[in-house]
N, C-alpha and C positions, 0 to 999 in steps of 0.2 A: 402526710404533711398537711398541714389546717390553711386555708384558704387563703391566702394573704397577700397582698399587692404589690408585685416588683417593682412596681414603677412610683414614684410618688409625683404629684400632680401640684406646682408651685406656680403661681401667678407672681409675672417680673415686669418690670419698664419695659417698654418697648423703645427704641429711640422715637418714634415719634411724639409719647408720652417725654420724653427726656427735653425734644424740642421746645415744648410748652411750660416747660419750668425754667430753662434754658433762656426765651425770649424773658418771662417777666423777670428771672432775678439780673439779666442786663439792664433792661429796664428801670429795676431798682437803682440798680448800682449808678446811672448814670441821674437819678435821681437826688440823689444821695450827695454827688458829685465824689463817689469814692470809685478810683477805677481797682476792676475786682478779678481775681482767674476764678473761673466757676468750672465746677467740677462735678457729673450727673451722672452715677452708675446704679447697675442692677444689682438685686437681693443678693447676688453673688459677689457685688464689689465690681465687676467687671465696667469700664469706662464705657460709659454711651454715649457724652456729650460733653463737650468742653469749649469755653470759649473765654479769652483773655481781651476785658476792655483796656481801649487804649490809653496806654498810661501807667496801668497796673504791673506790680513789680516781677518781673521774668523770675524770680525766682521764688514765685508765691505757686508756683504751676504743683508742682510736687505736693506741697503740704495742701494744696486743694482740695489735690488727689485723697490723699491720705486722709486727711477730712473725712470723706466722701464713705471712702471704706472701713473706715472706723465706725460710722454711724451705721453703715447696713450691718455690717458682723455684730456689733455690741445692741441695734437695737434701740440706742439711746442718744441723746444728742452728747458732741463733742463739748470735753469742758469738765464734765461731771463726775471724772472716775477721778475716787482720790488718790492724791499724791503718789504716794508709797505702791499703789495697785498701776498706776499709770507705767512708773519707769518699768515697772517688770514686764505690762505686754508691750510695751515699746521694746525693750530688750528682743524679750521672745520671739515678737513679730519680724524682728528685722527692719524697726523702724516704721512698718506695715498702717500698726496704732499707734497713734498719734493721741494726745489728750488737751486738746483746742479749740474752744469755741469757733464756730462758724462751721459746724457737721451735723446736719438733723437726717435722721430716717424718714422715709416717707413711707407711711403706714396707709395702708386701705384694706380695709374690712376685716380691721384687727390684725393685718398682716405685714411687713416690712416687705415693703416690697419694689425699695430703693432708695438710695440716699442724695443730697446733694452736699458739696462743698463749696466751700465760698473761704479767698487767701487773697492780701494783700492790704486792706484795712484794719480800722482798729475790730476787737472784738465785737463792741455794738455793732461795725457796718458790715461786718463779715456777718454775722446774725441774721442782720434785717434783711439783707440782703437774697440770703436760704432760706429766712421766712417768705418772700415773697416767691420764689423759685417754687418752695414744697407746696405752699397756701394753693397755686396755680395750675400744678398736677393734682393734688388730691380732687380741686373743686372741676377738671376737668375728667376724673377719673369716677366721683362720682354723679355726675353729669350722663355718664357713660358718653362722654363724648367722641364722634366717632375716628378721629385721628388720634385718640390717646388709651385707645385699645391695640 
């Protein structure tokens, strides 16, 4: 058998990294005056961090989510898959992907390596709002900051 690695070796969110995306895109959102459910999981989709400003609508929680995990599996921000390709992994997934502005990946060192989501506003504030969330873990991650390792 030829030499080869059982194991593979994937750099993810930590929740403390999740934390610091977490404070700035409230931060936005109260900025903004748009209240927002914010939604920060790992390369795996898995939830690290969630928090619903006041105000924002109880039932933006879910598609946050789904935001969130649509941008780490696909890679790419929410919004962009067209039409016709959207309903089909929404079918497939179980609803899973979603096709919605306000889901960026968070990429470091060419790697996705978690996303956030952001429900309850219009699309611009659901945006701005993940831009400031993601903007704030990349620039603390390359920072090598040391709560966002």
């Amino acid at each position: 058998m030829p030499n080869v690695e059982l194991l593979q070796t994937s750099k993810q969110l930590t929740y403390a990294a999740a934390t610091i995306g977490l404070a700035a895109a409230v931060a936005k959102s109260h900025d903004l005056g748009a209240p927002e459910c914010i939604a920060i999981v790992d390369a795996a989709g898995h939830l690290l961090a969630y928090a619903r400003v006041e105000g924002a609508a109880t039932l933006a929680r879910d598609p946050a989510i789904a935001k969130a995990t649509t941008a780490a599996a696909l890679g790419m921000p929410g919004g962009g898959i067209p039409f016709e390709f959207g309903v089909n992994l929404g079918i497939a997934s179980r609803d899973a992907i979603v096709n919605l502005g306000g889901g960026l990946p968070i990429i470091h060192e060419g790697r996705v390596v978690g996303a956030i989501g952001v429900g309850s506003g219009s699309t611009e504030q659901d945006v701005a709002v993940a831009e400031a969330g993601r903007d704030a873990v990349v620039a603390a991650l390359a920072a090598d900051h040391p709560i966002a390792r």
